[in-house]
N, C-alpha and C positions, 0 to 999 in steps of 0.2 A: 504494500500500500504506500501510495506516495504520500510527502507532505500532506500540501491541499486535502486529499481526500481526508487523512487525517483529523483535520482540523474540522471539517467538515462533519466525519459522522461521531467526533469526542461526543459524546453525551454524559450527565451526572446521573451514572445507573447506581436506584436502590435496589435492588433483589438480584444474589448472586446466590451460587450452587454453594452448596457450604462444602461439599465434598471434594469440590477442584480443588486441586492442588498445582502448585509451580514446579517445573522441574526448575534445578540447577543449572541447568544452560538459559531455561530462559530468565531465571530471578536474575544470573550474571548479565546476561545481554540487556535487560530493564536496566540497572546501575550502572554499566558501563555506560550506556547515552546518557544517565543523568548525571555521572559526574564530571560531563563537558560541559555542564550549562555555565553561563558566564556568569562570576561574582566579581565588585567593584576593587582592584587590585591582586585579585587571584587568591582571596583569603579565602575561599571555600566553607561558609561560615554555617552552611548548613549540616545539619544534623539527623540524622534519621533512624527514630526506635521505631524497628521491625516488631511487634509485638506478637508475639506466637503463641505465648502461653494461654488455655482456653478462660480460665480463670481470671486473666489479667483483661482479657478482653472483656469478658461480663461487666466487671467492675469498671470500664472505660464506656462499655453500654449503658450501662446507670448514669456516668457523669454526663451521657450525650444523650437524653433525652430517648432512651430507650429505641434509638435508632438501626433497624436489624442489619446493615452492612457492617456493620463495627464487628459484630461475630460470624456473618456467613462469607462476608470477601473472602479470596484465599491470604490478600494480603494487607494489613493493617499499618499504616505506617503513623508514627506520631510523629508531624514534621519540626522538629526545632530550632533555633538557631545558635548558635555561641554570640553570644552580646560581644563577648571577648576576645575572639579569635587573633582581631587586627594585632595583639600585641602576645600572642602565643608562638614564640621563635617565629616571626615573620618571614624572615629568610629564607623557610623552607617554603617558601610562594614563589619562588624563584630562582630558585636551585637550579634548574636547568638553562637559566638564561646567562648571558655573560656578565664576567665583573662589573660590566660597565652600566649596565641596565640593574645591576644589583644595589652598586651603591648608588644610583640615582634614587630608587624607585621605593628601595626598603625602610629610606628614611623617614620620605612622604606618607608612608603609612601610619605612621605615629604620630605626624604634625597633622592629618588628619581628622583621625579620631578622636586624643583625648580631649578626656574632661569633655566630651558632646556625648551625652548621654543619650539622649534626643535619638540623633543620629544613628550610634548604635545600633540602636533597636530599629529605627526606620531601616538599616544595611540588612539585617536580619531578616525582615518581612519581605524587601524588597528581593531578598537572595531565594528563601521559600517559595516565595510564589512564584521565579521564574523556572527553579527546580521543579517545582508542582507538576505544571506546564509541559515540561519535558517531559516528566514519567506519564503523566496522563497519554501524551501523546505517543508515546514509545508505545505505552500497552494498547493503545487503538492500533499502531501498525503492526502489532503481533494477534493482534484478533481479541484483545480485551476492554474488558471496562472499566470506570473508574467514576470515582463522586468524591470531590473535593468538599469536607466537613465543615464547616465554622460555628455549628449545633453545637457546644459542649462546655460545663464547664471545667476553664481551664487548670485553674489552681487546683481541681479533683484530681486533674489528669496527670499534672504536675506530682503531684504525691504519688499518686499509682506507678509510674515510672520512674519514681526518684529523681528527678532533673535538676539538677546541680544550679545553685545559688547563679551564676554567672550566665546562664540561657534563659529561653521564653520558649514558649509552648506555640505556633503558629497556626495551626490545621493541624489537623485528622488527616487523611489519605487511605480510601478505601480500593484494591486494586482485584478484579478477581472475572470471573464467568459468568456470564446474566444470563438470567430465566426469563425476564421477559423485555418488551420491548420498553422503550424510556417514552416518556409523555412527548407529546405535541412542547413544541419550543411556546414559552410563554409568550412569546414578540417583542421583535427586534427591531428597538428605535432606529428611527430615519438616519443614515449616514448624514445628512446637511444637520441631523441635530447635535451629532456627537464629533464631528470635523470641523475645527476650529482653522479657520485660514489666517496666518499671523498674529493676530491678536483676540481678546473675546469686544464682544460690541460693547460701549461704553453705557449707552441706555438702553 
C-alpha cells in the first residue's frame, strides 16, 4: 500500500480481534519506520510502554473510561515523552555525524531548552504525535488498524506504569485487527476554512 492510500483508508478503529496476535517480524518492521520519524535536534524524546500484561491492561481500561480497545488490540502502547531527554548525554544524537556538526549543534541543544519548561513538554507532545502518525500509518500499510486514545485519565495511567518523575503521559495507542468496519467520517471542514494564505484576516 502506498502512502496516499494510506493516509487515506487510516481510520480510528474501536473493535479488534482480541486473539490477533503480532509476529516478530512484523512488531520489528512497525518500530523500525517509527523510529525514523523526525524529533527537533534528533533527541528522540519519545517513549513507548508496550503494555502486554493482561492485568495491566484492565487497570489502564478502568482509567480510560472502560474503553474495549485498551484490552482487545493486539497492541497497547502508552505513548510518553522524556520532558528530559535534551540534556540526557546529548551527544549520543549525533554520534554519527562529524566533529564539526557535533560541536556546532550539541551545544545548541542546551541553550535551547533550559529552564523552558513550557517548551519541554510542548517538544514532547509535538514528538508523540508525529510518532503516532507514523505507527498509525505503518500499520495501515501492513493491513492494520489503529485509534489514537486521549479518553483516559492520565495520572491513573501514570501510576499503573510507573512513569518516572521526569516524562508525561501523551496518548494511548491502540494497534491491532478489526472486526468490523469504522463509522462514516464525521465531516470534513472546507479546505478554504482551515488554509490560511499568509496571514489570518484581521476582522
Amino acid at each position: 500500500m502506498n502512502t496516499q492510500d494510506a493516509i487515506t483508508q487510516r481510520r480510528s478503529v474501536k473493535h479488534y480481534d482480541p486473539e490477533h496476535r503480532f509476529t516478530d517480524e512484523e512488531f520489528n518492521t512497525l518500530f523500525s519506520h517509527a523510529l525514523l520519524s523526525p524529533t527537533s535536534f534528533n533527541i528522540q524524546n519519545w517513549r513507548f510502554v508496550n503494555v502486554t500484561d493482561p492485568e495491566l491492561r484492565k487497570n489502564i481500561r478502568a482509567a480510560a473510561w472502560d474503553q474495549a480497545q485498551v484490552t482487545d488490540a493486539s497492541i497497547l502502547l502508552v505513548m510518553c515523552a522524556d520532558i528530559k531527554a535534551w540534556e540526557k548525554d546529548p551527544g549520543r544524537y549525533w554520534a554519527n555525524s562529524g566533529p564539526q556538526a557535533q560541536d556546532m549543534i550539541v551545544p545548541m541543544i542546551d541553550a535551547f531548552y533550559r529552564d523552558k519548561e513550557q517548551l519541554q513538554r510542548d517538544e514532547g507532545l509535538r514528538s508523540t504525535g508525529i510518532v503516532a502518525q507514523t505507527l498509525m500509518l505503518t500499520a495501515k500499510s501492513m493491513g492494520y488498524d489503529s485509534c489514537p486514545i486521549i479518553g483516559f485519565d492520565p495520572d491513573s495511567v501514570a501510576k499503573i506504569i510507573q512513569l518516572p518523575e521526569d516524562h508525561m503521559v501523551c496518548m494511548l495507542l491502540a494497534i491491532g485487527k478489526s472486526t468490523r468496519e469504522a463509522n462514516p467520517r464525521g465531516g470534513q471542514l472546507p479546505l478554504e476554512e482551515v488554509l490560511i494564505e499568509n496571514q489570518f484576516p484581521t476582522n
